[in-house]
N, C-alpha and C positions, 0 to 999 in steps of 0.2 A: 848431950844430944839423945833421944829417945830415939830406940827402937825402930819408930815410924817414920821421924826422920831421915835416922840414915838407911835404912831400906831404901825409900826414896832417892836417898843419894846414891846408892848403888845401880837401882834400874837408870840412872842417867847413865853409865857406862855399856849397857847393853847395845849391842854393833860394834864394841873397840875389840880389836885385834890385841893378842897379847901373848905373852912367852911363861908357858908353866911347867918349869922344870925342863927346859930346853924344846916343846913342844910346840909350835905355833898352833894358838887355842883361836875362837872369837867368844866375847860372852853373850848368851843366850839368852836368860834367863834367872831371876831370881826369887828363889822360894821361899817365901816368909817361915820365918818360926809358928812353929802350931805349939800344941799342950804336946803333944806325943814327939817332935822333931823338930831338930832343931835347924835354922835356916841354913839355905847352902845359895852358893853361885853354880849356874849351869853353863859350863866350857861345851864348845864343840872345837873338837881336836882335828886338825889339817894333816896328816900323816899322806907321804908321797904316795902309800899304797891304803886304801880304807878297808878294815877286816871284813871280814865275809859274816853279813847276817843271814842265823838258821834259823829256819822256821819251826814249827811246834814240834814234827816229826825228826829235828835235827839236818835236813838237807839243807844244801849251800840254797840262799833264793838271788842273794844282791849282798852288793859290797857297798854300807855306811862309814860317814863318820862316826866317832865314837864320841859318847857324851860322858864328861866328866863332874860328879859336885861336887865342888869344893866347899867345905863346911864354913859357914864364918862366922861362930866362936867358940873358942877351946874348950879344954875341960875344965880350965878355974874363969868361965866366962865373959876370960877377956879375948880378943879377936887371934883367930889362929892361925897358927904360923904358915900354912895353907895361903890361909886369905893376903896376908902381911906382903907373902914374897910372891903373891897374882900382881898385889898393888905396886910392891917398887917394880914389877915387867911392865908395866901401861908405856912407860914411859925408856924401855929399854932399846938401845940403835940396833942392836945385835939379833931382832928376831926380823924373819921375812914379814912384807907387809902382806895384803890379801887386795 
């Protein structure tokens, strides 16, 4: 499967809820491979309390969620263990739903 395929395959998962690293994530977004970087999946993380985002001057402004990338492929270019243990969570009973 090329590249572009399974990109493709991936943004079909974008809106699925999912468990990373005990987190309940949802997937966002995904960012192709360029020359300079290499593609990621973007989580947005559900945390009962969302951190406090600062502004330029470092004051409190508003509390987000937090976004996560998760890389998806390693460093001998086969898919990464990041990405592997996102995919067997899609289908895990044990995370809350949204």
């Amino acid at each position: 499967m090329t590249d572009n395929a399974f990109t493709q395959r991936l943004r079909a998962l974008i809106g699925r809820n999912c468990c990373y690293f005990g987190r309940d994530c949802r997937i966002v977004e995904i960012l192709p491979e360029t020359d300079r970087d290499q593609g990621h999946l973007v989580l947005e993380a559900f945390d009962q309390l969302p951190p406090i985002q600062t502004d330029q001057f470092g004051q409190a402004v508003f509390r987000a969620n937090e976004h996560i990338e998760v890389p998806i492929h390693g460093a001998q270019g086969d898919f990464s263990d990041e990405l592997v243990h996102l995919l067997d969570s899609l289908d895990a009973s044990h995370c809350r739903t949204r």
